[in-house]
N, C-alpha and C positions, 0 to 999 in steps of 0.2 A: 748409135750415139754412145752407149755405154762403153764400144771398143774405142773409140776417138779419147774419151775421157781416161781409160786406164793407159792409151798409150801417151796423152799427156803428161800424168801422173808419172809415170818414166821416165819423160824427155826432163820434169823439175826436180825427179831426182838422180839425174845425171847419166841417164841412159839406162836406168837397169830398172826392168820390169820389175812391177814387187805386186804379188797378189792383194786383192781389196783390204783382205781381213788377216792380213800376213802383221804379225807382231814387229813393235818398231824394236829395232835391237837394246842392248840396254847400254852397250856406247855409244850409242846413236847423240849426235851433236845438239844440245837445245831441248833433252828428256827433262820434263818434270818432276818425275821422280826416279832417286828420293827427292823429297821436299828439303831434307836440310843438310844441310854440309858436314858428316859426321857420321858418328857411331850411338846413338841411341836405339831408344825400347820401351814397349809399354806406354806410351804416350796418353796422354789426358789434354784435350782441347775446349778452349772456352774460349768468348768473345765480348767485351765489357771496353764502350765509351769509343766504339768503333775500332778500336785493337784487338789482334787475335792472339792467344797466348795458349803456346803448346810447352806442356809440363810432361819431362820424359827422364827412364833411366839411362845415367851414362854408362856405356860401355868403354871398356872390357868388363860386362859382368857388376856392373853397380861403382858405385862411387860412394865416396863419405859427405855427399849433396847430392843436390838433384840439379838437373839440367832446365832452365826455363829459356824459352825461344820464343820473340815478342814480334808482330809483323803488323803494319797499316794497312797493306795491302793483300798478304795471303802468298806473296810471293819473294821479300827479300824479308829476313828471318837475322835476327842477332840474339845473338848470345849474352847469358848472365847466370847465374847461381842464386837462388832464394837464402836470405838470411837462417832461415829453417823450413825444413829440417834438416839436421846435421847427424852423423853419427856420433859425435860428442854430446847433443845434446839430447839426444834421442835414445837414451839407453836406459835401461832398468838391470834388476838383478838377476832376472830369466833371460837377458836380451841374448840372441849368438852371435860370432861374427861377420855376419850375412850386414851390405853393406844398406844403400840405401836404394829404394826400389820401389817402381809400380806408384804412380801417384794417381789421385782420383780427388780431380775440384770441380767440387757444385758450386750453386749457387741457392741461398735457404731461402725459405719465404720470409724472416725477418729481415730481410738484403744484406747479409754478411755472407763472403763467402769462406768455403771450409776444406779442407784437404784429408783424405784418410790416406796413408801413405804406409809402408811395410818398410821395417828396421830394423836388423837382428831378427829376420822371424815373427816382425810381432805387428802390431797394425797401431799406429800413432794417428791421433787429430790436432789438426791446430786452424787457426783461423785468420781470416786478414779483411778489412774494409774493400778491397780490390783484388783481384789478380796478382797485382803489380806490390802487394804487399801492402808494411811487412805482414810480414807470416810471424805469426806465435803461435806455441802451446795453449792446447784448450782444453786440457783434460790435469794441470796437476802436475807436469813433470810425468805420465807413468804411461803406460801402452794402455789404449783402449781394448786389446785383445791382446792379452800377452801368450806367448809359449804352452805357459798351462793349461790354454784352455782346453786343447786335445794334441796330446804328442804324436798321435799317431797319423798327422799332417800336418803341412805348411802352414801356420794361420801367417799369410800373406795374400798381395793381391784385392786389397778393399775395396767396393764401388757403391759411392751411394747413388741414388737414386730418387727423385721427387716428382708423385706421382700427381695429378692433374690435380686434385684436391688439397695437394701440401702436406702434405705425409712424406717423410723420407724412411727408407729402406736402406740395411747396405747388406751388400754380400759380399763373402770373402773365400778364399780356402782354395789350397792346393795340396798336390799328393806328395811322398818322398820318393828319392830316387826313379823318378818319371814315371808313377804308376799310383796309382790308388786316391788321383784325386779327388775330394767330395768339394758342396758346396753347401756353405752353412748362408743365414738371412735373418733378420733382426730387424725392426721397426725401431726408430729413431725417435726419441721424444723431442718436442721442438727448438730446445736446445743442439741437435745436432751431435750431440753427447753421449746422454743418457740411453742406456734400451730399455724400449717401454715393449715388454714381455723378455721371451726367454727364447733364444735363439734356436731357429732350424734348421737339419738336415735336411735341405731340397736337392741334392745330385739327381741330375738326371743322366740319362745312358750319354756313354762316350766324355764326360766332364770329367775335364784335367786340373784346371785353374781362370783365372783372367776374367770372369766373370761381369758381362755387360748387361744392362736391363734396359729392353727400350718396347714402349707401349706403341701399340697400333690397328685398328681395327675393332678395338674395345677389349682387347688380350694382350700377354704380356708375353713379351719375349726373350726369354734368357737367350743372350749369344756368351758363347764360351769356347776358350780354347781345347784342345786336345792333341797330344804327341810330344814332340822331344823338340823346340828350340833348337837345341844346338845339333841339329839331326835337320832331315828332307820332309819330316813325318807333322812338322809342327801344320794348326790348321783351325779355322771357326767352323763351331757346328751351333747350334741353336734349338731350343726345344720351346714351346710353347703351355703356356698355364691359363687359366682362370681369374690367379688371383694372383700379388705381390709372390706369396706363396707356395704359388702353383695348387695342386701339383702339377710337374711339368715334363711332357711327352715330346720327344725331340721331332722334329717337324718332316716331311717327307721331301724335300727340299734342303736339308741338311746333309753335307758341309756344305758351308757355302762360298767358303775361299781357302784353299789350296795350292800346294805345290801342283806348281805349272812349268815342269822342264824346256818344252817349246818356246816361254816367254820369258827364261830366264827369271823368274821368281822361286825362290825358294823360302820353306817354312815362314807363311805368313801368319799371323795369330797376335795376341794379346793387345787388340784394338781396341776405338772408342767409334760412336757415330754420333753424328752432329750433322745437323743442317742450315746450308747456307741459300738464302733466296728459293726456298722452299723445293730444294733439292738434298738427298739424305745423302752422306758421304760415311766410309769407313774411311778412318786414320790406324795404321798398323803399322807394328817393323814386320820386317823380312831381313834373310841373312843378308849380308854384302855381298857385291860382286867382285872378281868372279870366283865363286865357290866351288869348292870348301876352299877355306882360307891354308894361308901354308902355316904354322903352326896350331896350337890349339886356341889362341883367343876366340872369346865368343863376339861379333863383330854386327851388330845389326843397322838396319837404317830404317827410315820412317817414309810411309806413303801412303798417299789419299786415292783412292778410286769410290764410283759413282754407286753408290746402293742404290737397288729397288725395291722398296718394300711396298708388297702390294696391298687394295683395299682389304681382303678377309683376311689381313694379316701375316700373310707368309713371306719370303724372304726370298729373291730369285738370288741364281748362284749370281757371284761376281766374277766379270773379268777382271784380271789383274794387269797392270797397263804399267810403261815403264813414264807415264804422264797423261794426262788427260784434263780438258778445261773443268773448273769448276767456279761453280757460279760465285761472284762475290769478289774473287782472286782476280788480282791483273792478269794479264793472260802473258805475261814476260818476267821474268826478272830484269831486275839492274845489269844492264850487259855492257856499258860503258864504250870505249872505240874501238873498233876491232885491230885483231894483232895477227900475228904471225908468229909462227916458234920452230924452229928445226924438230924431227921424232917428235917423240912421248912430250916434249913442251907444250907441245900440242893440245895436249889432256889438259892443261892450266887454263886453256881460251873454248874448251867446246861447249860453255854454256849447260855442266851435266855435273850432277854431285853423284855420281858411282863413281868415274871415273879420275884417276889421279897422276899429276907429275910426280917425282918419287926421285930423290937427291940419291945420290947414289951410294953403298954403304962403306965403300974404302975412300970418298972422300968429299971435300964441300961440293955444294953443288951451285950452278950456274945459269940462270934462264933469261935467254937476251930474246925482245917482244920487240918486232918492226910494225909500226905503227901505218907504214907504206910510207909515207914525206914528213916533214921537220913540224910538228905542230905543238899546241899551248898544252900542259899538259900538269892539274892540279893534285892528283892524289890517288893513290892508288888502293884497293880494298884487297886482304889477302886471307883467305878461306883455308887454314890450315887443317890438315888432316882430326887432330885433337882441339879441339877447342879450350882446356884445360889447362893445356902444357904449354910452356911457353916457347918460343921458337926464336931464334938471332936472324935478324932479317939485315941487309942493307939495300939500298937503289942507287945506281948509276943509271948517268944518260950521256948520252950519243950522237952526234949529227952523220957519224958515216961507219957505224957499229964498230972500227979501231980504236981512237981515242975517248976515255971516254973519264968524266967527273961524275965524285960521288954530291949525292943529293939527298941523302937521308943514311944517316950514317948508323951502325949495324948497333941494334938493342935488343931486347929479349922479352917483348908483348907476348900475353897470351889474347884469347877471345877469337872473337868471328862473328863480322868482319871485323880484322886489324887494318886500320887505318893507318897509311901512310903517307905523308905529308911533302909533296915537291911541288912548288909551282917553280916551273922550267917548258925550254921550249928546246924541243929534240926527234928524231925521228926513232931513234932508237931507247929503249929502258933495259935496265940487266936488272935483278933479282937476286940477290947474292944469298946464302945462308953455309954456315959451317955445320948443319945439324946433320951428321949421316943416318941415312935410311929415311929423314923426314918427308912428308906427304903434302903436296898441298892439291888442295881439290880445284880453287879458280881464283884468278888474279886478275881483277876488273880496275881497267883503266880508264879515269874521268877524266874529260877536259875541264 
């Protein structure tokens, strides 16, 4: 029975045996992750009024905002920017030019939610009646931890914490030059604000930065990054305490997610967990594929796989998956009618945010989608590489891919998805843009 059922498994994917436990490739058509269309990091997930809302740094390396990505379902994900925090309005006199980075939203037991967030080096709070905003300053105009508090590390990387009784905790702190990270901790007074006592040095063995606290078993568990980001070396390890406090002995089960060559995962690290329909999930970046990148941008992307955290509280390692169901999540994206594309056009319809079409750099570029026969055809969504930057797009359509009228004539949108607008009826669509070198991740066509 078991031989009948792997040679099936072969025959649905197309003749070629693939082992049970053989890694789905990470071009593989209709991958889950990444989760979003893009270069983010650091991500922070929360889920309020039956929306899920993941707060993340944009890449290349920060931005002067932050990236927030709003979803109904867990699986089609758009873009937008929080009014704050900004690096204009996020600066003090200690600030540096470190941009904007690493967010971290709770939610208080007064029902306000709060954001500790790293700017110039420094750790900023502000707050908002929702997720969805707005976000204000909560502290005054000034850093909640500025620069000074100890130069001889990062104070970046904040996470609070609220512990079963309504206590908040946060912890923060990274090292320079990829080495010496410690981690400091402070009690929050119920303002969200305020530190009620005097903050402490809890590092534990192997602690870089990224610091995550999540209780279980009746003990607390620091997960924390360690290694170099922009290196093969990046990774969670985890140590366990007693108390908010600790102190905390790293677990023997530690790291628990890693650079995985075989799976094409590289440097996984500075995660959040969260659970959905009472299953635990890490959300993390890892580099982009396929690495190392060809210049030096730092390029990451963001993805969900399944934690096990077990009763006496320890941590099983993670596999790292280039998609996997999770509960809660429609189990598809928005895939619209399927198409056709000559080469690498290809990459715009495979259902997969690693993978990209890519204009070419000496000149505009061209993407004609056969739909197979002549049908009703209302708008199109287009997943560009940057969600920031704006892109010149135009659409043409077709009945016999020669002649062919324009139907959405060429402008300069940013976001994701960009929405483009043609009710026509055609068997063929072209995609026009003059932007050389531009990327687009996926082009979903709705009837």
């Amino acid at each position: 029975m078991r031989r009948r059922t792997i040679l099936l498994a072969a025959v649905l994917l197309g003749g070629t045996a693939v082992a049970a436990d053989a890694p789905v490739r990470w071009d593989a058509p209709g991958a889950g992750n990444p989760v979003l269309p893009g270069y983010f990091a650091d991500p922070s997930i929360v889920r309020d009024g039956g929306r899920w809302y993941i707060f993340a740094t944009i890449d290349p390396w920060g931005d002067d905002r932050l990236g927030l990505w709003t979803s109904d379902d867990g699986r089609d994900w758009r873009f937008s920017t929080p009014d704050w925090p900004t690096k204009a309005a996020a600066t003090s006199p200690t600030s540096g030019d470190a941009k904007v980075w690493a967010p971290s939203v709770v939610k208080a037991r007064d029902g306000r939610w709060y954001m500790y967030v790293s700017v110039g080096s420094e750790v900023w709070v502000g707050t908002a009646p929702s997720p969805a905003g707005p976000w204000r300053d909560a502290n005054g105009g000034k850093p909640l931890i500025g620069r000074d508090f100890d130069r001889a590390y990062h104070m970046i990387d904040a996470e609070a914490f609220v512990d079963d009784d309504g206590r908040a905790y946060l912890y923060w702190g990274s090292g320079l030059n990829w080495v010496n990270g410690h981690c400091f901790v402070v009690r929050l007074k119920p303002d969200m604000v305020t530190f009620d006592g005097v903050p402490r040095d809890v590092t534990p063995r192997g602690y870089f930065e990224a610091p995550f606290m999540v209780k279980a078993g009746g003990r607390y568990l620091l997960t924390y990054s360690d290694g170099n980001t922009t290196k093969d070396t990046y990774k969670v390890r985890y140590a366990v305490g007693a108390t908010p406090f600790g102190p905390f002995e790293e677990a023997a089960t530690s790291p628990i997610l890693e650079t995985h060559r075989d799976r094409d995962v590289v440097s996984p690290g500075h995660h959040a967990v969260f659970r959905s329909r009472g299953q635990d999930y890490i959300l993390y970046h890892r580099q982009a594929l396929p690495w190392p990148q060809v210049g030096d941008a730092v390029l990451r992307q963001i993805a969900i796989d399944r934690l096990d955290i077990r009763p006496d509280g320890t941590i099983a390692k993670v596999v790292p998956t280039h998609g996997s169901p999770v509960a809660g999540f429609a189990p598809h994206r928005t895939k619209g009618l399927a198409w056709r594309a000559s080469g690498e056009g290809g990459r715009a319809a495979d259902d997969n945010y690693a993978t990209l079409w890519r204009v070419p750099k000496d000149g505009p570029g061209t993407l004609v989608a056969d739909l197979g026969r002549r049908r009703r055809i209302a708008r199109s969504l287009v997943r560009p590489e940057f969600a920031t930057r704006p892109y010149r797009f135009a659409v043409d359509a077709s009945d016999d891919g020669r002649t062919w009228r324009p139907v959405v004539a060429m402008a300069s949108p940013s976001g994701s998805p960009i929405a483009l607008r043609h009710q026509v009826a055609a068997r063929y669509l072209r995609l026009r843009t003059d932007d050389r070198g531009a990327g687009l991740w996926e082009w979903t066509i709705l009837p």
